[in-house]
C-alpha positions, 0 to 999 in steps of 0.5 A, spaced: 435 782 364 441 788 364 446 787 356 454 788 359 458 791 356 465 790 358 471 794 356 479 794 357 484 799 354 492 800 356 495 806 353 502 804 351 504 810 352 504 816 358 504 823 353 497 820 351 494 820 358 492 829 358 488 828 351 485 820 354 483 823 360 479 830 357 476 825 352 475 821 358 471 827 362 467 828 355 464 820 355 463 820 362 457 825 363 455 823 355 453 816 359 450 818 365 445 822 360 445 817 356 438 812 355 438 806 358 444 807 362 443 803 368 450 804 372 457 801 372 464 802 374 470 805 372 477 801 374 483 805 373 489 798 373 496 799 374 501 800 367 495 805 364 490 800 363 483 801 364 476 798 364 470 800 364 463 795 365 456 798 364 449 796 364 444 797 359 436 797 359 439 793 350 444 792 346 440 797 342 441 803 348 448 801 348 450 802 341 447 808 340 451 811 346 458 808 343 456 811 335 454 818 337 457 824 341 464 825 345 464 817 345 463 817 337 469 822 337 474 819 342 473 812 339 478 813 332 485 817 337 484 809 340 487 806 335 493 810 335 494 811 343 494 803 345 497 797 344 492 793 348 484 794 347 479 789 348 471 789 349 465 783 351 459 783 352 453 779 355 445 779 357 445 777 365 440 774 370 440 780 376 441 787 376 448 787 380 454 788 377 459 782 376 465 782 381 471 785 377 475 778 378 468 775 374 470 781 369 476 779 368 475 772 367 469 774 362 474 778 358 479 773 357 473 766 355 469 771 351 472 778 350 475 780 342 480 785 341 479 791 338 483 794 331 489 797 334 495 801 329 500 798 335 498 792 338 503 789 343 505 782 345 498 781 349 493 784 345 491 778 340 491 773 346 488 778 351 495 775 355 494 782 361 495 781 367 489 780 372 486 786 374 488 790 380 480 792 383 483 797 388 482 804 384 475 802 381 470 809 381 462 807 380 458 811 374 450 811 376 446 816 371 444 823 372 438 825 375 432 826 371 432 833 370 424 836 372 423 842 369 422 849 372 415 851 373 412 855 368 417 853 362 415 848 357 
């Protein structure tokens, strides 16, 4: 059974977009090397809001790609760029990813906000507008790397 992890971040800000999508490029090949990545999607939403829902083998695999590398690294400018962030999290039946409307109605029945420096007015309640799917990006992990004959 596949843990989801579902994030949802806005930056209340545009002048933060250069370093969140430098540090987004970063994460994004560390989680398609990562153990135990199973896939995901990414969705860029209207007014510099995105989310990102990914499969893992456990809970434990999925930890351990959200406290080392260029996740590790990114994860302290949050606290200063958004005014809304939020995260939930589950064990499902079947390896398909849910439908971004079942995200969406996940994050609001059991999504927890994250510690913001700047929370706006629908960040504790996760008061957001419902999700627009039309810019949504699938993550599959990376090939396994075959070693070239005679290296060892």
């Amino acid at each position: 059974m596949p843990f989801v992890s579902l994030t949802r971040l806005r930056l209340r800000s545009i002048r933060f977009l250069p370093a969140f999508a430098r540090h987004n490029l970063r994460t994004l090949a560390q989680v398609k090397a990562a153990p135990g990545f199973r896939g995901g999607s990414l969705l860029a939403d209207r007014g510099w809001a995105f989310w990102t829902l990914t499969a893992w083998d456990g809970q434990d695999a999925m930890r351990a790609y959200m406290t080392a590398g260029a996740h590790r690294t990114a994860m302290p400018y949050l606290l200063e760029w958004c005014d809304e962030a939020s995260v939930a999290h589950w064990t499902q039946d079947g390896d398909a990813l849910p439908s971004w409307a079942e995200a969406d109605r996940r994050m609001r029945d059991e999504g927890r906000p994250s510690k913001l420096r700047h929370p706006g007015p629908h960040h504790a309640d996760l008061g957001f507008r419902a999700a627009r799917t039309a810019v949504t990006a699938p993550l599959r992990p990376a090939p396994a790397r075959v070693p070239a004959p005679g290296s060892a």
